[in-house]
C-alpha positions, 0 to 999 in steps of 0.5 A: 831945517830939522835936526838930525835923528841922531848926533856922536857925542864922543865925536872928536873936534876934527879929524886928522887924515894923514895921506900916503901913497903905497910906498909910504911917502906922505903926500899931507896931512888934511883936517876935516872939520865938523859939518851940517850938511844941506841933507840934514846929516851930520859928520866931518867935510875935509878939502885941501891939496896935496903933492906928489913928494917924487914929482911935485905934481898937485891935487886936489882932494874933497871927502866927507864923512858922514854919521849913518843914520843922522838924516833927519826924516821926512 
């Protein structure tokens, strides 16, 4: 696989997403860990489960975070 256009040296080794809902309460906490991703791109991939602190209810949350511009060309 190619390497990508273009890497973020100052990227920090994970990031700490805190999610809260509009009145504040925090639902988790969720950590995304740096990726490879099979398009070539570089960045952060993040997938755990968080509760509603008021029902108990559980769901299930996937993000990315992608650097712009680290698609390596054709």
């Amino acid at each position: 696989m190619p390497e990508p256009i273009k890497r973020d040296t100052k990227a920090p080794k994970f990031l700490e997403i805190t999610v809260k809902d509009s009145e504040g309460k925090v639902w988790s906490t969720i950590y995304a860990q740096p990726k490879e991703f099979s398009t070539g791109s570089v960045g952060y991939y993040a997938s755990d489960k968080s509760t509603n602190p008021e029902s108990g209810e559980r769901y299930q949350c996937g993000m990315s975070f992608t650097l712009i511009g680290s698609k390596p060309g054709k």
